[in-house]
LUMMARZA-604561 format. One line per 2 residues: number of its first residue (from 1); their letters; for each residue y, z, x of N, C-alpha, C. Coordinates in Angstrom, 1 decimal. Atoms other than C-alpha are relative to their C-alpha. Layout:
LUMMARZA-604561
NUM	a	Y/Z/X/Y/Z/X/Y/Z/X | ...
***
This chain:
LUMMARZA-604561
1	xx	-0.5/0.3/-1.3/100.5/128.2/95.7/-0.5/1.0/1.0 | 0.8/-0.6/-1.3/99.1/131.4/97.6/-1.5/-0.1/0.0
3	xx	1.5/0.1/-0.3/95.7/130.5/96.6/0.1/-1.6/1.2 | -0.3/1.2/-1.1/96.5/127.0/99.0/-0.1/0.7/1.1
5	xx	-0.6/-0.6/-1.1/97.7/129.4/101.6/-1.4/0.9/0.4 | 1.1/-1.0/-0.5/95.1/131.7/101.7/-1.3/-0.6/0.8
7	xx	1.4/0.8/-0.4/92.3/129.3/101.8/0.4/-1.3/1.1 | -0.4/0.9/-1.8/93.9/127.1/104.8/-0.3/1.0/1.1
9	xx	0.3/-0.9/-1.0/94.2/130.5/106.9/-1.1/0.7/0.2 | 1.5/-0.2/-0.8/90.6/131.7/106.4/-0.8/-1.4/0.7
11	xx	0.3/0.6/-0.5/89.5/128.2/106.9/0.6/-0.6/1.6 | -0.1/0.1/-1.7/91.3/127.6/110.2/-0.2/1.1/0.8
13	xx	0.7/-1.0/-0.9/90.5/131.1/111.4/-1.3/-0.5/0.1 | 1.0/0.4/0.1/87.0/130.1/110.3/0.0/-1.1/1.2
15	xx	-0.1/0.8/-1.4/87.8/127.1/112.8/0.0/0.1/0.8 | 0.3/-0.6/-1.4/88.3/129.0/115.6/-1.0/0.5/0.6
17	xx	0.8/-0.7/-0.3/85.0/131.1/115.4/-1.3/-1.3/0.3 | 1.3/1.0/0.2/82.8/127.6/115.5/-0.3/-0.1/1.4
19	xx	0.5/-0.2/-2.1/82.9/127.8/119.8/-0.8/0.6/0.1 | 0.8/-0.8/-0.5/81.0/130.4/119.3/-1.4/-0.4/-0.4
21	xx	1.1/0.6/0.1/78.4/128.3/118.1/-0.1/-1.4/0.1 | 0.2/1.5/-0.5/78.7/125.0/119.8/-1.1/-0.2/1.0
23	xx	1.6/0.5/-0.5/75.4/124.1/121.0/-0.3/-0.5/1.6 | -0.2/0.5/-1.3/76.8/122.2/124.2/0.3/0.8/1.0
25	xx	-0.9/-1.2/-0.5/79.2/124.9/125.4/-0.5/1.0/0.4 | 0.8/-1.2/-0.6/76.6/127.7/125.6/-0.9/-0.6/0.5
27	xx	0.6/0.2/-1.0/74.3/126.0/126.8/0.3/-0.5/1.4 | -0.9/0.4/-1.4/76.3/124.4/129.5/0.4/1.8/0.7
29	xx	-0.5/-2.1/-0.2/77.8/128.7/130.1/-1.4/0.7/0.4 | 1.7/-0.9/-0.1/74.1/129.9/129.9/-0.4/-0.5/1.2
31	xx	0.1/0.2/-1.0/73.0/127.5/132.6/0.8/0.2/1.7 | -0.7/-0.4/-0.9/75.7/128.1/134.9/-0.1/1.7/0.4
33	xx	0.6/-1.3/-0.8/75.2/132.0/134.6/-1.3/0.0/0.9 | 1.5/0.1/-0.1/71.6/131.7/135.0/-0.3/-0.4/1.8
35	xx	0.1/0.9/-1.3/72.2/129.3/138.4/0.6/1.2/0.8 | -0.9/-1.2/-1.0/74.9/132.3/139.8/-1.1/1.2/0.1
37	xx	0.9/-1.2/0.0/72.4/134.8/139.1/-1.3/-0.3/1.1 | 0.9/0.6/-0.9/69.5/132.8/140.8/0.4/0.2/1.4
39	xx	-0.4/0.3/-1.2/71.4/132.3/143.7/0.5/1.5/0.8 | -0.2/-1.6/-0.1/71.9/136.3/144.0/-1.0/0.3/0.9
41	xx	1.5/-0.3/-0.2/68.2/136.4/144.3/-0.5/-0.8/1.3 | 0.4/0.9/-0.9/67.5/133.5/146.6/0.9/0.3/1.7
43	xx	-0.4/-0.1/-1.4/70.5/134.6/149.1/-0.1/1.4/0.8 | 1.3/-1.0/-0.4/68.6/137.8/149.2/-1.3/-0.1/1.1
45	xx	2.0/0.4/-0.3/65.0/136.6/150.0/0.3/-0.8/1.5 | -0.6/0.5/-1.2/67.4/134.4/152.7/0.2/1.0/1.0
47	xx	-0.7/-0.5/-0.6/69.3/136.9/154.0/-0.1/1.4/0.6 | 0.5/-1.5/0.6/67.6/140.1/153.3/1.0/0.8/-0.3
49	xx	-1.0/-1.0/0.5/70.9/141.6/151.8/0.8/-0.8/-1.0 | -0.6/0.2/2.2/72.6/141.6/148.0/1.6/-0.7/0.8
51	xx	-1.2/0.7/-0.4/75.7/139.1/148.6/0.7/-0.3/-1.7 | -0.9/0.5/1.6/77.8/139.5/145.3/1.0/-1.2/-0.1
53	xx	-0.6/1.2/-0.1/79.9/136.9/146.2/-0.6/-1.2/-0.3 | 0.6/0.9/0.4/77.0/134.5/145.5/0.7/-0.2/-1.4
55	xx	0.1/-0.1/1.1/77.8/135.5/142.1/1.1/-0.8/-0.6 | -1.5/0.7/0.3/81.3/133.6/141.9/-0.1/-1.5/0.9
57	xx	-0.1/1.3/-1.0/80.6/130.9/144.7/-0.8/-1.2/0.1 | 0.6/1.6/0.3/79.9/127.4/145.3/-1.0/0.1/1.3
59	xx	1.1/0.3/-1.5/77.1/126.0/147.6/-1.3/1.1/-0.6 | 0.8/-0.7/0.2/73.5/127.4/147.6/-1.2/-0.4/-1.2
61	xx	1.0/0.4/0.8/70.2/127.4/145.6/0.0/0.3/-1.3 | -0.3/2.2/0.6/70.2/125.7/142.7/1.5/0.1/0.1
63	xx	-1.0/0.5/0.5/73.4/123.9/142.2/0.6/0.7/-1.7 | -0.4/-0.1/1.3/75.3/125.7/139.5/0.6/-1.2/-0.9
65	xx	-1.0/1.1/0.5/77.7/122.6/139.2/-1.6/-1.0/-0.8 | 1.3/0.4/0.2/74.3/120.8/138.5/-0.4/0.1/-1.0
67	xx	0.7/-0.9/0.9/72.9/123.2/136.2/0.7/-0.4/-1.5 | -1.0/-0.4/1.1/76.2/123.1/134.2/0.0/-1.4/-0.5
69	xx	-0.2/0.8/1.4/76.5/119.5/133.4/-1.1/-0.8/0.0 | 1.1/0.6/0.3/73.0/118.4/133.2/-0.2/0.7/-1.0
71	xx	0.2/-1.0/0.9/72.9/121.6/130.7/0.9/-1.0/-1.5 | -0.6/0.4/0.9/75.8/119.7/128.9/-0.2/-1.4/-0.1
73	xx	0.8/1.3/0.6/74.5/116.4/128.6/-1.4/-0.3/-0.8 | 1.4/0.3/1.0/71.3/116.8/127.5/-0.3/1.0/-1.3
75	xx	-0.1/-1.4/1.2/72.3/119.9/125.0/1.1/-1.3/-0.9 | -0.7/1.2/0.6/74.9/116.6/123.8/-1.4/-0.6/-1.0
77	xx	0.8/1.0/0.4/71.9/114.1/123.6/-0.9/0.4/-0.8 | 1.1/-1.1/0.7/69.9/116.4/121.8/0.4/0.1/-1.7
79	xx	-0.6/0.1/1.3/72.4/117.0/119.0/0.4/-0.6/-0.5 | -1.0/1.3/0.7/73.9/113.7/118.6/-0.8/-0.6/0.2
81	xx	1.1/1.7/-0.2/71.5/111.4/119.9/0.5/-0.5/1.6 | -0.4/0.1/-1.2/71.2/110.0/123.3/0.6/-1.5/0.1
83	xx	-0.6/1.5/0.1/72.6/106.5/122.2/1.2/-0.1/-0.3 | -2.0/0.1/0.2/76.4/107.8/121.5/0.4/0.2/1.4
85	xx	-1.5/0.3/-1.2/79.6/107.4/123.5/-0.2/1.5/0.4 | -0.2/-1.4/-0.8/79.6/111.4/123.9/-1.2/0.0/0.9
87	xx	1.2/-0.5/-0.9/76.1/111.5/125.7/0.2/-1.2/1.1 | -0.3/1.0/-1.4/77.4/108.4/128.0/0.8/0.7/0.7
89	xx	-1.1/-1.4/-0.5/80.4/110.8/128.6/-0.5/0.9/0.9 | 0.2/-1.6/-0.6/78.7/113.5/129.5/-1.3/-0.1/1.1
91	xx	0.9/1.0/-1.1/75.9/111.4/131.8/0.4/-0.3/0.8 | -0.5/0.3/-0.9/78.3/109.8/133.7/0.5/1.3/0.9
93	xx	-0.7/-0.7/-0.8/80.2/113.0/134.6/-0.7/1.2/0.6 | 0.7/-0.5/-0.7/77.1/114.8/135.2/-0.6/-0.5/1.3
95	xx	-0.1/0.6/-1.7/76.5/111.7/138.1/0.5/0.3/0.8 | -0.9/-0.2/-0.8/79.5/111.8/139.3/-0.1/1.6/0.8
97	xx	-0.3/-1.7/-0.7/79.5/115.9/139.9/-1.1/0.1/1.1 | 0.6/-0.4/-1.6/76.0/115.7/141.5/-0.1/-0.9/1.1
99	xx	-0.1/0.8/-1.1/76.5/112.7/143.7/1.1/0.9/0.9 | -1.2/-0.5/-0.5/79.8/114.6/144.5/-0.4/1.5/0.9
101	xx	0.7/-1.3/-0.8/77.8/117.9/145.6/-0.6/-0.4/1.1 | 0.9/0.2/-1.5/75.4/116.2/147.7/0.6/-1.1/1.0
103	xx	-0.6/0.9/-0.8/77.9/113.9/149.4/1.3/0.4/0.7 | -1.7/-0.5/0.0/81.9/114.7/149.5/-0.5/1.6/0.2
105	xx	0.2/-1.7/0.1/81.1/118.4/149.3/-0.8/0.6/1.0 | 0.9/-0.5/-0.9/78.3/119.0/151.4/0.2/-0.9/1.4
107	xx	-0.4/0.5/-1.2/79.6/116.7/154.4/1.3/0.9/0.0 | -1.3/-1.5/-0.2/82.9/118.9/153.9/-0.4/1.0/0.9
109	xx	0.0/-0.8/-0.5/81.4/121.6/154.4/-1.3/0.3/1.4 | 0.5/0.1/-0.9/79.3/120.8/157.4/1.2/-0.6/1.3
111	xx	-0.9/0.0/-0.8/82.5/119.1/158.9/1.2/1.9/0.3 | -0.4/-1.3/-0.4/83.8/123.0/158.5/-0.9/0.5/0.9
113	xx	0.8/-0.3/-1.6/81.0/124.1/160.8/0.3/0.0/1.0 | -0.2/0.4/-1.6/81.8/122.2/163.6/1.7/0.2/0.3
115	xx	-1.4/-0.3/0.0/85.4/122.7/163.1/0.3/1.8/0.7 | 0.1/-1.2/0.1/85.1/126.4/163.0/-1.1/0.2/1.5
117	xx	0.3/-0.1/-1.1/82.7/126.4/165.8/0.8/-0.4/1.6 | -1.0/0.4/-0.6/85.4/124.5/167.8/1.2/0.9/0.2
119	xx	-1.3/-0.9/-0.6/88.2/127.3/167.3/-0.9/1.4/0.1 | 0.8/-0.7/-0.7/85.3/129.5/167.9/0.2/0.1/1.6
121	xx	0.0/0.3/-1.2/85.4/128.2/171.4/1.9/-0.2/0.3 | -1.6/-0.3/-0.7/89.4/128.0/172.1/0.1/1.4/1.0
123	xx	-0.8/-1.3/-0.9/91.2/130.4/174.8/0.5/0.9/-1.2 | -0.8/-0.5/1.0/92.5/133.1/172.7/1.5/0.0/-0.1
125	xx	-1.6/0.4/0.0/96.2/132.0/174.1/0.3/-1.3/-0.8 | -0.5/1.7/1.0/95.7/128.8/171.9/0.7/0.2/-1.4
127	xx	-0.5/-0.3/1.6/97.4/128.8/168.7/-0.7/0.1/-1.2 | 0.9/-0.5/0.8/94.7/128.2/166.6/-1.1/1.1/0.2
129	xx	0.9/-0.7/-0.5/92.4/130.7/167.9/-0.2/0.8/-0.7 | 0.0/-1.4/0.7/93.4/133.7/165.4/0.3/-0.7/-1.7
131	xx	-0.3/0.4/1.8/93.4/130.8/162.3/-1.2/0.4/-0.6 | 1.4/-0.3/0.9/90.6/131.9/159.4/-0.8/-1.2/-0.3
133	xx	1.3/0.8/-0.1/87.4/130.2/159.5/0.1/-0.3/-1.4 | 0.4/0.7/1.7/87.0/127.5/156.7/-1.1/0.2/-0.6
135	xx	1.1/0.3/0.8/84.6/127.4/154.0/-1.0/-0.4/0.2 | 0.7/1.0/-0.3/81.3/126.0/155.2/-0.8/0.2/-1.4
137	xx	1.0/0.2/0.7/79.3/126.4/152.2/0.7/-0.5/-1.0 | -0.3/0.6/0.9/80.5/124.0/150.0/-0.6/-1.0/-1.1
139	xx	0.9/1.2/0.8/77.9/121.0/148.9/-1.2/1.3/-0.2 | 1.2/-0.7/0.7/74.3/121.1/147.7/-0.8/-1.0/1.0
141	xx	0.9/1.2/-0.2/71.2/119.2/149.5/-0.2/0.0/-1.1 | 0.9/0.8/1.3/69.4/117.2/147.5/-1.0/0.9/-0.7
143	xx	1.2/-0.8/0.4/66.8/119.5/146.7/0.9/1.3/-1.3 | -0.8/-0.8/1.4/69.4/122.0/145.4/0.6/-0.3/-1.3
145	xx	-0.6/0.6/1.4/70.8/119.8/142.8/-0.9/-0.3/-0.9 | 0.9/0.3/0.9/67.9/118.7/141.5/-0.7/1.4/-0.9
147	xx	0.3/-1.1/0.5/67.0/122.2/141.0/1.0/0.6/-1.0 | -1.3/0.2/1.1/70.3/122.8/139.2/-0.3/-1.0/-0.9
149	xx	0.1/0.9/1.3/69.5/119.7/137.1/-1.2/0.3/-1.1 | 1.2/-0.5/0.4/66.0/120.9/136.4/0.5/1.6/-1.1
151	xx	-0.4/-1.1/0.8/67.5/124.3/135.4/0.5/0.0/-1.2 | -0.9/0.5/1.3/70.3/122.6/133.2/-0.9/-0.7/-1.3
153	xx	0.9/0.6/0.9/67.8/120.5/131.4/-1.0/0.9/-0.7 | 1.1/-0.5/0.6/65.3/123.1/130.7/0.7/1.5/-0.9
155	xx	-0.8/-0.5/0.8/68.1/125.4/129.4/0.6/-0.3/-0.8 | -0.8/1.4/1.3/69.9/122.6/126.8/-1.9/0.3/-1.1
157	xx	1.3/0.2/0.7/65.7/122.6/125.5/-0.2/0.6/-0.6 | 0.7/-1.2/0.3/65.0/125.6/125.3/1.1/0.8/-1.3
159	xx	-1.2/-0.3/1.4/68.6/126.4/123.1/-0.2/-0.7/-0.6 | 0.2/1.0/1.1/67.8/123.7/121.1/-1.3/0.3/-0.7
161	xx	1.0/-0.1/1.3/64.4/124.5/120.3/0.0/1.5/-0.9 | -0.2/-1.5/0.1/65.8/128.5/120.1/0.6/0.0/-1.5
163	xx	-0.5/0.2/1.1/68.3/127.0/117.4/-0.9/-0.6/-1.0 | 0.8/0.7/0.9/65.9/124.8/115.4/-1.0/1.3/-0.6
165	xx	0.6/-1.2/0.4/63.6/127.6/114.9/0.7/0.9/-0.5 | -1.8/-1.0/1.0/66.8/130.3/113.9/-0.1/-0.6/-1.2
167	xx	-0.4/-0.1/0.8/67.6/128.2/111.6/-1.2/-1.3/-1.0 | 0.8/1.0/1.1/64.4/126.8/109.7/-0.5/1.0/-1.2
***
């Protein structure tokens, strides 16, 4: 009876330590650093000054959101095959995210602009006048997602051919 016991609790410990080698999961994590870090550099070369906040935030060159699930779709299609239900899964909701960047998201935050330039211009007796300026960097152009997708894709490849090699 404690040999049953024992060998359930290493094997479900054992269970827990498999995230750390899920093939999708880091590479989806890897590309997403990778994109925050980029975008460190790029809002640099923009701005000419270090903006650590890139490092946490949305909007900007490449598309993290992008990165991350084109990273996990094709790090999927790679290991399963690109003819299962999971790599349709994870295709679709890589569309959806970057249609949703370069549309919903990036009209957002260009209607913050003009909003924000609007209590820009108020009397300062107006009410809104001393409200905090919204968000404007929120989407991605088109150029940036594709760069995010390019990133994601070439990060899923590159783990894949990292692992295949490791373990031949």
């Amino acid at each position: 009876m404690e040999d049953s016991t024992a060998t359930t609790t290493t094997s479900s410990t054992h269970h827990y330590f498999t995230i750390f080698t899920n093939y999708p999961l880091i590479s989806s994590l890897t590309a997403f650093t990778i994109a925050q870090f980029i975008k460190l550099f790029t809002s640099w070369y923009r701005e000419r000054r270090w903006d650590l906040k890139q490092l946490i935030g949305s909007g900007g060159m490449p598309s993290s959101h992008s990165a991350t699930v084109t990273a996990l779709a094709v790090a999927i299609g790679l290991q399963e095959g690109f003819g299962g239900s999971h790599f349709a899964i994870a295709l679709i909701l890589a569309s959806v995210v970057m249609y949703d960047a370069t549309g919903v998201r990036l009209h957002a935050g260009r209607q913050a602009e003009v909003l924000n330039q609007i209590v820009y211009e108020l009397p300062a007796e107006h009410p809104l006048a001393e409200s905090r300026p919204l968000r404007e960097l929120l989407g991605h152009t088109p150029p940036q997602v594709i760069a995010g997708g390019m990133l994601g894709s070439v990060t899923a490849v590159t783990g894949y051919l990292f692992t295949r090699v490791a373990t031949s």
